[in-house]
N, C-alpha and C positions, 0 to 999 in steps of 0.2 A: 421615428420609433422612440417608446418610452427610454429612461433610462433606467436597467437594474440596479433597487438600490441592497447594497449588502454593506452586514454585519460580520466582525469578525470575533470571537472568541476564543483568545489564547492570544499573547503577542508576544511569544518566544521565538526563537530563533527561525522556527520554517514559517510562523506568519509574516516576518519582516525581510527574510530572505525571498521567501520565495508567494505566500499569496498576495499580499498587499502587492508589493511590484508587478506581479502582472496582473492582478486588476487595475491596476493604475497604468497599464499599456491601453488600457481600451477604456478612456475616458468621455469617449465617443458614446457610450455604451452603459456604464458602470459607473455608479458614484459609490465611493464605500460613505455610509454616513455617521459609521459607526464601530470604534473600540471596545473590548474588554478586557482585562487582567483583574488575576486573582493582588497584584501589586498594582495600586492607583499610581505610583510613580512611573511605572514602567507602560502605563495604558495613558498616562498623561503626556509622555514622550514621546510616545508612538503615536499618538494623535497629534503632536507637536509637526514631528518630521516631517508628515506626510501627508499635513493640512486636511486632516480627518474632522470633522467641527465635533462629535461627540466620543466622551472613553467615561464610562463607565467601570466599576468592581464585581458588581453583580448583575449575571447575567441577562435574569429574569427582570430586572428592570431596563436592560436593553429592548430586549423583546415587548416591553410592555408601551414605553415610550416611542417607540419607532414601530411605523408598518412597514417592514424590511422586505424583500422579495428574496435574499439569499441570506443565507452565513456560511461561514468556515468557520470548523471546527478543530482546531490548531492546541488540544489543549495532550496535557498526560494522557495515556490510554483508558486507567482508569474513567475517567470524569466524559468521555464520549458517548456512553448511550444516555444518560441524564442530559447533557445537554443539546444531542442534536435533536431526541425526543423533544426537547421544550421547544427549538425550533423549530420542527415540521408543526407541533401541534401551533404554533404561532401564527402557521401559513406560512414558514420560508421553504426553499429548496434547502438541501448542504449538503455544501460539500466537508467530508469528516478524516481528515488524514489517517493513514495506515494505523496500527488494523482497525478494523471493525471496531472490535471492544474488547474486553478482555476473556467473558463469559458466551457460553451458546446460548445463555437465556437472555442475555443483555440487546446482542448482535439479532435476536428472534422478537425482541420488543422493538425493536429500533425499524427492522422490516416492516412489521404490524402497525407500526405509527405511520412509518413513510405511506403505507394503501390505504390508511384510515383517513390522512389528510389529503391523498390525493396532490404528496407533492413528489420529487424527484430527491433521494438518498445516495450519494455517491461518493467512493472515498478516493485518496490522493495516491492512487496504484499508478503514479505517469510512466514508468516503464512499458506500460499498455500501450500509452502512445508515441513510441520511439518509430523512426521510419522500418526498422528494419524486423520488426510486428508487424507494422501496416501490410509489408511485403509479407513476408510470410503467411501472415493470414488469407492472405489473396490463392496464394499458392497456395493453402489448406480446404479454403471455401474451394475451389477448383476443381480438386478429389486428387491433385498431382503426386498426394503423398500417402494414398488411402487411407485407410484407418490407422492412427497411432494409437498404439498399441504398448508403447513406453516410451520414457520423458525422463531426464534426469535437471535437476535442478539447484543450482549453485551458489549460494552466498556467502563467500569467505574472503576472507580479511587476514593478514599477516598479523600485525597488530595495530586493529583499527578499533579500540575502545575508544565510545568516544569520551572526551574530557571536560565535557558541559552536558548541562542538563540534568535529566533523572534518566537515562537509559540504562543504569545499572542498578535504578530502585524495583525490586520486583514488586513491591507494593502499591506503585503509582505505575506499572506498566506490565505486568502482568508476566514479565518475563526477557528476556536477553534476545541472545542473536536471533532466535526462530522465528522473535512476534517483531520484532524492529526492523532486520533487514530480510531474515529469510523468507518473509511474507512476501516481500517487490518479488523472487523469481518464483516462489510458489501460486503467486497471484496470474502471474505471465507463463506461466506455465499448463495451468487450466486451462487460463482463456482461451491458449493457441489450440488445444484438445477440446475445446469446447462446453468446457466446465462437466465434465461427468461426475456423475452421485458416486463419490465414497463407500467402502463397505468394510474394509479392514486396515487398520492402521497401527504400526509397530516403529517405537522412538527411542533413540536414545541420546539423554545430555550430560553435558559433563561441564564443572569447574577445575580448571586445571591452571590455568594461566591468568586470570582478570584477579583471584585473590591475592594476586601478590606483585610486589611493583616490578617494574619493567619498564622497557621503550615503550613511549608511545606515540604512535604515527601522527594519532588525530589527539594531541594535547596528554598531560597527566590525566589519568583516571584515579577516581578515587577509591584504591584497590583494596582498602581496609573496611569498606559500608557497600563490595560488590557483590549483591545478595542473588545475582541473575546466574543464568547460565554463559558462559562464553563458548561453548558448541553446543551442536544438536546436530544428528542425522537419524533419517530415518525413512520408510518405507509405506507409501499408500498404494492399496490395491481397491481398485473402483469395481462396479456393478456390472461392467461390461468386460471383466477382464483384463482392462488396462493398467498398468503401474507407475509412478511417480518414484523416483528415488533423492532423497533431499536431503544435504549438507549447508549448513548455516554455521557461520562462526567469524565471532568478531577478532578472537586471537588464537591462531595457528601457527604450529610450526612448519609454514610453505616456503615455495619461493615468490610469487609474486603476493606486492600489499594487498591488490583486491581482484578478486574471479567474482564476475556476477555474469553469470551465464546456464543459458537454457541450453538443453538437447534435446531432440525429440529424433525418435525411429515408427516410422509408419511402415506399411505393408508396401506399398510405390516407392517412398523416398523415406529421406529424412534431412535434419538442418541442425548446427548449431546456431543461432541468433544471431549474437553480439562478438566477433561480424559476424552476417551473414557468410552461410556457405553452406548449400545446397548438397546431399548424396543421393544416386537415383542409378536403376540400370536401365538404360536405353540402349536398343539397335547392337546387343551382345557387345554393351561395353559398360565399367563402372565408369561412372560422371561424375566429377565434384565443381559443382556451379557457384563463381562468385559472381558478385553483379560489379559490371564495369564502372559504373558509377550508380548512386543513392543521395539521392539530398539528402544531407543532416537538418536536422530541428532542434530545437531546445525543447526536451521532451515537457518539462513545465508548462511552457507557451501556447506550445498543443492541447495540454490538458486544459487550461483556464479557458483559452477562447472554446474548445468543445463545451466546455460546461455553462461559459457563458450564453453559448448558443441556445445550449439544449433549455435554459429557463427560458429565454426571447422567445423561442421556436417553439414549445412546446414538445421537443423530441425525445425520446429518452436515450439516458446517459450510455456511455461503454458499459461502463463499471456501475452493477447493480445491486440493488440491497438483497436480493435473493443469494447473489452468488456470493456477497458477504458473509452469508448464512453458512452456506456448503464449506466456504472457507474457515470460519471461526469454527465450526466441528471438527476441521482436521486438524487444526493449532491444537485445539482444546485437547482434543485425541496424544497427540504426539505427544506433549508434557504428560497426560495420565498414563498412559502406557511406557514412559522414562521412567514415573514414580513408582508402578507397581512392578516392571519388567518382564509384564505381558503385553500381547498383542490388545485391541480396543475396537472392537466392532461397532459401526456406527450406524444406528437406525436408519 
């Protein structure tokens, strides 16, 4: 079998942490033969470490130079539909770290290119693939838990600004806790529901605690140029009736540092996720089902060899450019209906 060759684009912290390294688990399989940064020192490095033979500045001369078969797109949220568009249209696969993009028109170009080119558009949602998803979905494909019918979903943090990067530039990322982390359980939260069409969507955010210094968990933040939100919650009601309830926040006054956790209540059953645990009424008795044992995974590891597969294979991805779609409408929703302090009805 050939080997996929991929490009990576962005060598900041989640390309060097987390895609380079486990594309480099499957060198069986995967050659990366190619760097880029918007910093040629920091693309020189990275190609240094990791015995990458090319690092490039600009993109488009990666793409141009190289007949690449994949890229990762690891850059600011900003600059994501510009560049995995140049990718698809190159012929690569990509994979595009959370979110989508920043915009509904961006994240609607970027589907449109993936069918144009006829390649595979997929982003770094790996909570998708943790074991205790796998299971649940089993038990949802099943019918065990009927129709769910509401979900509540959790992203909060005590004080977990983080202290690198631009995650509190809203101009390079479009936004704080809701687009950064409350995506991963808003994303896993659809999935498990089956991704239903949106119809009404009511948000609200606040800056309350990231404008001014404090502890911080994950490093200093830079609390004087923090232009994002540090919470959001808010409320989606889909086409079918069903409801999402969503809490995002990177600095709260809770007791634990970090809740990332889904709930879901079906008409049979229902479960919170992470852990698993199971509620159902059988045989005129409540039930609350843990599993005696669950293999762990390095939910990463899982993602990169699926995605690696699905280019090999031809198969398509978990996580697809359509539902990136349905997703970037509901971000996009929640922030417009914070700013105006109505509800947001979405086509």
């Amino acid at each position: 079998m050939r080997k996929l060759k991929v490009g990576i684009i962005g060598c900041g912290g989640i390309a060097q942490n987390v895609h380079i390294p486990n594309y480099m688990k499957h060198k069986e399989h995967v050659e990366v033969l190619a760097v880029c940064d918007a910093s040629d020192g920091r693309a020189q490095n990275v190609a240094k470490q990791w015995g990458i033979p090319h690092a490039y500045t600009n993109f488009r001369e990666m793409l141009q130079h190289h007949e690449l078969d994949a890229v990762s797109v690891c850059t600011p949220n900003k600059f994501h539909a510009e560049m995995a568009i140049a990718a698809l249209q190159a012929g690569c696969h990509v994979l595009c770290e959370k979110p989508p993009a920043v915009t509904v028109a961006e994240a609607e170009a970027m589907a449109a290119a993936a069918k144009a080119a006829n390649k595979f558009l997929t982003f770094g949602f790996h909570y998708r693939h943790a074991p205790e998803v796998d299971l649940l979905k089993r038990y949802i494909d099943s019918g065990e838990f009927g129709h769910i019918y509401a979900a509540k979903s959790q992203a909060v943090r005590r004080r977990g600004i983080p202290g690198w990067g631009v995650f509190t530039n809203k101009e390079l990322q479009g936004g704080g806790a809701l687009i950064d982390i409350g995506v991963h359980m808003l994303d896993t939260t659809l999935y498990l529901m089956g991704y239903p069409q949106p119809e009404l969507v009511l948000g609200v955010t606040y800056q309350k605690l990231g404008n001014r210094d404090g502890v911080g968990l994950m490093g200093k933040w830079d609390w004087e140029n923090f232009s994002v939100e540090d919470m959001a919650r808010g409320m989606i009601v889909f086409k079918d009736g069903s409801s999402v309830t969503l809490e995002a926040a990177f600095a709260a006054n809770v007791e634990k540092d970090e809740v990332m956790q889904v709930s879901l209540m079906g008409d049979q059953g229902g479960a919170d996720v992470f852990p698993v645990k199971i509620y159902q009424e059988k045989h005129e008795a409540l039930l609350d089902t843990t599993p005696a044992y669950l293999q762990q995974n390095n939910y990463y590891e899982v993602q990169f060899k699926r995605f690696i597969d699905c280019c090999l294979q031809n198969k398509p991805p978990l996580s697809t450019a359509e539902q990136a779609v349905v997703l970037q409408k509901i971000i996009t929703a929640l922030y417009e209906s914070a700013a105006s302090g109505q509800a947001v009805r979405i086509q």
